[in-house]
C-alpha positions as a printed Julia matrix, in Angstrom:
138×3 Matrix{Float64}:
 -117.81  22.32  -49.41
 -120.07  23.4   -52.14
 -121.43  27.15  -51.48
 -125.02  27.48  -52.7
 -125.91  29.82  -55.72
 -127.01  34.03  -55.5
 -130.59  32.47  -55.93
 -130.23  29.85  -52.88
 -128.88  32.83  -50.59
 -131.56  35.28  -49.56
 -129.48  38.14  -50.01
 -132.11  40.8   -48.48
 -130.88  39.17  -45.1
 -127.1   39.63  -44.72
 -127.29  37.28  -41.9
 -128.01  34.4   -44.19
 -124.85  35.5   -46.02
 -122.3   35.35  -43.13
 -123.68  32.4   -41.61
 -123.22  30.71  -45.07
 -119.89  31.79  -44.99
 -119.06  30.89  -41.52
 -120.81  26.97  -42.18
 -117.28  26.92  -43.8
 -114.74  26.0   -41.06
 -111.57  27.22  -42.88
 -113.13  30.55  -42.99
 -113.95  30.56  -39.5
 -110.49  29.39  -38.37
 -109.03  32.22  -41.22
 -111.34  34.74  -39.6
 -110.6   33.97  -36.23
 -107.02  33.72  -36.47
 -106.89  36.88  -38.72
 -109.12  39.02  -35.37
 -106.23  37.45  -33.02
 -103.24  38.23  -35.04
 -104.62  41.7   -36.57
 -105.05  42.58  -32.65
 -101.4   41.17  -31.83
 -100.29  43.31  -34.7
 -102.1   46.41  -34.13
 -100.57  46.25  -30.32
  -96.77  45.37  -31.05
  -96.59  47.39  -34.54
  -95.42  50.81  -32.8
  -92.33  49.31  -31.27
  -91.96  46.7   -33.89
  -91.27  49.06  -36.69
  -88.88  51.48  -34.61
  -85.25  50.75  -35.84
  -83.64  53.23  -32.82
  -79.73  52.94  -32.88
  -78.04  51.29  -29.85
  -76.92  54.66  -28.19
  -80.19  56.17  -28.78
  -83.35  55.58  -26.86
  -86.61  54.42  -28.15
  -88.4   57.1   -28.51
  -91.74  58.48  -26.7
  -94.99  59.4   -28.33
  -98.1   60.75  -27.04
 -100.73  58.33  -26.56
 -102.99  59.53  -29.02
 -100.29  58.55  -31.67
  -99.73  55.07  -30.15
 -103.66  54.65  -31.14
 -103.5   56.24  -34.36
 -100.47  53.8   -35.03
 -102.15  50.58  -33.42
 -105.54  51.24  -35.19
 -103.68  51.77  -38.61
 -101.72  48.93  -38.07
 -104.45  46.66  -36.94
 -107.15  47.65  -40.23
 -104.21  47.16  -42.26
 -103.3   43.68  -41.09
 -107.68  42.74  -40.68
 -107.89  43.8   -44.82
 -104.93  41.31  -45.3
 -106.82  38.53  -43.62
 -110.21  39.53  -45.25
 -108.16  39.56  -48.9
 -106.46  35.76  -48.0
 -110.27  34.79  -47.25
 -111.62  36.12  -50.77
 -108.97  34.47  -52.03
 -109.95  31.0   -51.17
 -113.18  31.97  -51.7
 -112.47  32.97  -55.33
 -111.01  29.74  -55.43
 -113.01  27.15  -54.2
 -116.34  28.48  -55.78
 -114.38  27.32  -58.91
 -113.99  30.58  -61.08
 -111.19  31.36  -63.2
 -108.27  32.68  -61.52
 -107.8   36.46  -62.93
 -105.56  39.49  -62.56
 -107.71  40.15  -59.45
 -106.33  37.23  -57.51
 -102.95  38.97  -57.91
 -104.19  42.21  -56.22
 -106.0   40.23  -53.6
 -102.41  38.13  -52.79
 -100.49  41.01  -52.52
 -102.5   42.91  -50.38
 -103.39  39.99  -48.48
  -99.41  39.11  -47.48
  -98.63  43.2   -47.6
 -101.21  43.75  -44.95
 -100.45  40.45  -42.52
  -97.06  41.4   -42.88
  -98.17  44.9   -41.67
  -96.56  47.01  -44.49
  -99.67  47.44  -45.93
  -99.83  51.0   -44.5
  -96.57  52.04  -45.35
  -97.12  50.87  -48.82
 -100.54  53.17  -49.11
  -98.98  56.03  -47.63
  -96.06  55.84  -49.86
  -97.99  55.83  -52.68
 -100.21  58.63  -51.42
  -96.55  60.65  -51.04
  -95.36  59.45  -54.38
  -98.2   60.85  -55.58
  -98.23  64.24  -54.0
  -94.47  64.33  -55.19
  -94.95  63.74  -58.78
  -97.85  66.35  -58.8
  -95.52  68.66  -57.3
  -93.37  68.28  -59.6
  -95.17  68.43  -62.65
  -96.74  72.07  -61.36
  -92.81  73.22  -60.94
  -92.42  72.03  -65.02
  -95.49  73.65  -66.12
C-alpha cells in the first residue's frame, strides 16, 4: 500500500490522519489485536508476575493497587503495540532503517512482553541509586 505524502494529508484534520492509517489493514489488525492483548495483559499481569513459593500463599493487595498494577501493565503493553506499528510504518514508507528502529524494537517486544514497566522503573531506581551515591563521594 503506498501512503500518500505530508502534502496529500490535510494534517489540520487529525481525522484524515488516522483514517489514512487505518485504510491500511495490517495496522488495523496490529491495532486491534494490540487493544485485546494490552487488555488481557493489563488484567492477568498482577498474578502473572507473582513468583509466591509453594508453602506460601499468594498474596492480597488492596484493590486500588490491583488498578495501579493493571493500568501500568496495560499502557506498558498498548506503547509496545503502538512501537511494533511505527515500526512497520517506518518500514514500508521506505526510509532508511536507523538507530531508531532499534529503540522502537526493543520497546515494542519489552512492552508486549509486559516488562516494559519493570525495565522503566529499574532504571528510574538505578538512577536514584547512582545519585545517591555520588552525593555520599562528594
Amino acid at each position: 500500500m503506498k501512503y500518500r505524502t505530508h502534502s496529500e494529508i490535510n494534517v489540520s484534520s487529525p481525522g484524515s490522519i488516522v483514517s489514512t492509517l487505518l485504510s491500511d489493514p495490517i495496522i488495523t489488525t496490529l491495532l486491534i489485536l494490540g487493544i485485546v492483548a494490552s487488555l488481557f495483559r493489563g488484567w492477568v499481569a498482577v498474578k502473572a508476575f507473582m513468583y509466591p513459593k509453594k508453602e506460601d500463599k499468594i498474596p492480597t493487595y488492596h484493590i486500588e493497587w490491583y488498578l495501579h498494577q493493571s493500568w501500568i501493565h496495560f499502557i506498558g503493553s498498548m506503547v509496545g503495540w503502538i512501537s511494533l506499528i511505527c515500526i512497520y510504518i517506518y518500514l514500508i514508507s521506505g526510509l532508511k532503517v536507523g538507530i531508531e528502529i532499534v529503540f522502537l524494537l526493543i520497546f515494542s517486544s519489552m512492552g508486549i512482553m509486559g516488562f516494559l514497566p519493570s525495565f522503566l522503573w529499574n532504571i528510574t531506581w538505578s538512577t536514584n541509586e547512582l545519585v545517591r551515591i555520588v552525593k555520599e563521594k562528594l
